[in-house]
N, C-alpha and C positions, 0 to 999 in steps of 0.2 A: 696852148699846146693841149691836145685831148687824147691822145694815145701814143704808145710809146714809139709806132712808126714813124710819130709828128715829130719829136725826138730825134729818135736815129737818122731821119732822113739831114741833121743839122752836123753830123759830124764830119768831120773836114778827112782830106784823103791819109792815106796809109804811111808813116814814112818809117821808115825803122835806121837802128843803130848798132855797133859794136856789141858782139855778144859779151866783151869781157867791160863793160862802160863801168859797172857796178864789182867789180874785181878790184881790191888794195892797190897802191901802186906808191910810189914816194912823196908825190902830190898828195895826193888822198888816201889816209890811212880807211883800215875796216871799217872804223863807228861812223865815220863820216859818211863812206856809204851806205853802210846801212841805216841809217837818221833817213838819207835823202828817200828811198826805198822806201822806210816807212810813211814817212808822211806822202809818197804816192798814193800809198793807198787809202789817208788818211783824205786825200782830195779826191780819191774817187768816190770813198761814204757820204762824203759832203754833198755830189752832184748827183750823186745816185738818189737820196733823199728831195733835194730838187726837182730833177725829174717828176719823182712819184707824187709831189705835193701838189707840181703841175698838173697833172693828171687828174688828180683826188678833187683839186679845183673846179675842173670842168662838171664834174657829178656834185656839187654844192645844190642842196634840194630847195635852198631859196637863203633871202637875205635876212627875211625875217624868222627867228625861233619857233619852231613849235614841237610841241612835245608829240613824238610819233617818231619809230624805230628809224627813218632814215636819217632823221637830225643827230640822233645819238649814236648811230653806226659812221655817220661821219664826221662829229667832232669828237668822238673814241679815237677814230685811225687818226686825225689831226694831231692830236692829244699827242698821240703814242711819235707821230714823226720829228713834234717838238724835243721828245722825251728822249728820242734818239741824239737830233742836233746838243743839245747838253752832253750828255754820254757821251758824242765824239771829241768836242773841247775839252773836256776833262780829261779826254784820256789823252789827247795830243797836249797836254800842260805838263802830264804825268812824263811822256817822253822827253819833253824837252826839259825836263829837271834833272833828265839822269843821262841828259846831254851836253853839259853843258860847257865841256873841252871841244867839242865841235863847234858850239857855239861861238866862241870867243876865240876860234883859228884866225890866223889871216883869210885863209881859202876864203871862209866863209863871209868873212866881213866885205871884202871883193865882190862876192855874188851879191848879198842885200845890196850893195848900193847900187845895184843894177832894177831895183824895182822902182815900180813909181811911186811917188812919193807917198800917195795914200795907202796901199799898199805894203809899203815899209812901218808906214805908223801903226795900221792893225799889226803887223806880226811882232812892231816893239813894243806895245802896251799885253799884245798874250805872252811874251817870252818874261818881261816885266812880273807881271801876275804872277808866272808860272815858277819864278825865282824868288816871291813877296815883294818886289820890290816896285811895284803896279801903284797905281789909285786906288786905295782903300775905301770904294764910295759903289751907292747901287747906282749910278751912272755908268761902273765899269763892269760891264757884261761879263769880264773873263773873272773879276773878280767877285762877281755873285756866283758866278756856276762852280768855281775853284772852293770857296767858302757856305754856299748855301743851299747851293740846289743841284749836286751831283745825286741824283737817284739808287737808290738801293731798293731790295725787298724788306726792308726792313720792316715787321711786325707792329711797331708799335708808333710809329712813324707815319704809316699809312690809315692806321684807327686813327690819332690826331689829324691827318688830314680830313678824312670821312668827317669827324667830327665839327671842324672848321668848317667846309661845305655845309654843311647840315647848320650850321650858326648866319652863315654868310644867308642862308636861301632856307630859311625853315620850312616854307611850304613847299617845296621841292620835292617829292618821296622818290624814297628808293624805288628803283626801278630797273626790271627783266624783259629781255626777250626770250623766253623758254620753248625752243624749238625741239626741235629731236634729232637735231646734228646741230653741228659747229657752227654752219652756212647760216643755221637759222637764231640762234641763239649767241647773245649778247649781253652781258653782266653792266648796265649803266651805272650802277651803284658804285662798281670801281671804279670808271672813270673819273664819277663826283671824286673817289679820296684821291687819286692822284691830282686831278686840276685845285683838287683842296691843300693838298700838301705844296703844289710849287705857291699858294696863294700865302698858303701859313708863312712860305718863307721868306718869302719879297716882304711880307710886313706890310707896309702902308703904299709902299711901290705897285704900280699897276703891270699885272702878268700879260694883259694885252700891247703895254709900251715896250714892258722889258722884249716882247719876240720880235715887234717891231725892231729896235735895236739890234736884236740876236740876227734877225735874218737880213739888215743892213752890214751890220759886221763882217760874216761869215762871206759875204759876197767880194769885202775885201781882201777876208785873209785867203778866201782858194784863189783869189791873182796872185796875194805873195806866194804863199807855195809852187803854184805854176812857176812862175819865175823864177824861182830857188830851185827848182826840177827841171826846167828845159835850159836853167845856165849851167845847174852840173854836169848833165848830158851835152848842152853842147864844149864845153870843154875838154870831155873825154873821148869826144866820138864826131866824125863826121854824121850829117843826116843824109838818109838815101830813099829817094820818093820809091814806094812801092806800086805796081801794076796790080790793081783788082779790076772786077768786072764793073763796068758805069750799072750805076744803079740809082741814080742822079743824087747823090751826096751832093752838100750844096757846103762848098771850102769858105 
């Protein structure tokens, strides 16, 4: 995939639902709905970043490293989309902690078992994690990001990283691209402390395996979500195919 037309043209056709589907009802109290709600949107950041990573792929300036603004303009924006995929499991850990009467409904236990089975095992090792009740190991991806590598600005956190890089790669120097707008200008020097600071945290773990892992996971848990989302939906609502214009969307 090399642009976002490549993309869009993979989206399947229209179909819509009940306006009141996400409305209380005696089935399904408020929180339930809204859990389900959120983590929609929590599966579109997911695939939205996908997308973009696709993209970002096709413009890879080569396989081999070399030090020169296009390498660093694009393992910067890499950097940054990793930094995102973290930030969104943490924050969907965060929801389902302060979820966890929906959780344990009947309703809900009904829908899980309606996933496949891989599927089900990602979303019970993140619901797991999200509760402490997980694998306490750097094998388990939701419980590195939960405990080790949720990102902040923090001040002093990002000088240790900076510093860490600069240890790991001494002859490395800091390094600028100083344009005279935004377009042209790029700080490398931060990317070193951020790729420094997820490296200080993994320890002895490799931050190329752990994404490997991270972007193996994430592919199963947005099935479970899907599934968790088009089983509440269709339980509240008939689907009804919508008429758009062919624009050869390919279903």
């Amino acid at each position: 995939m090399r642009t976002f037309s490549e993309a869009f043209a993979h989206l399947a056709a229209l179909e819509s639902f009940k306006e009141d589907a996400f409305e209380p009802n005696t089935e399904f109290p408020e929180d339930f709905c809204s859990f389900v709600l959120a983590i929609s949107v929590v599966y579109n950041d997911i695939k939205n970043l996908d997308i973009i990573s696709e993209i970002l792929k096709s413009a890879e300036p080569g396989k081999t490293f070399n030090i020169q603004p296009d390498f660093g303009e694009y393992n910067g924006i890499h950097l940054y989309l990793n930094k995102l995929r973290i930030g969104i499991v943490y924050e969907l850990m965060e929801l389902i902690s302060r979820n966890k009467k929906v959780l344990e409904s009947d309703k809900f236990a009904t829908i899980n078992q309606k996933m496949p089975k891989d599927a089900r095992d990602a979303w019970t090792e993140l619901v797991d994690t999200a509760f402490d009740k997980g694998r306490k190991s750097k094998t388990n991806v939701f419980f590195m990001i939960r405990n080790k590598l949720s990102f902040h600005y923090g001040a002093d956190q990002i000088q240790k990283g900076f510093r860490h890089k600069r240890s790991l790669q001494p002859d490395m120097k800091p390094m600028i691209s100083r344009g005279r707008n935004m377009l042209e200008t790029r700080f490398y020097f931060a990317d070193m402390a951020v790729e420094g600071y997820f490296n200080m945290k993994l320890a002895d773990a490799s931050y190329k395996d752990f994404l490997s892992q991270l972007h193996s996971i994430l592919d199963k848990l947005n099935r479970s979500l899907y599934f968790l989302i088009t089983c509440f939906i269709n339980a509240r609502s008939p689907w009804k195919s919508e008429k758009t214009q062919d624009r050869g969307l390919i279903s």
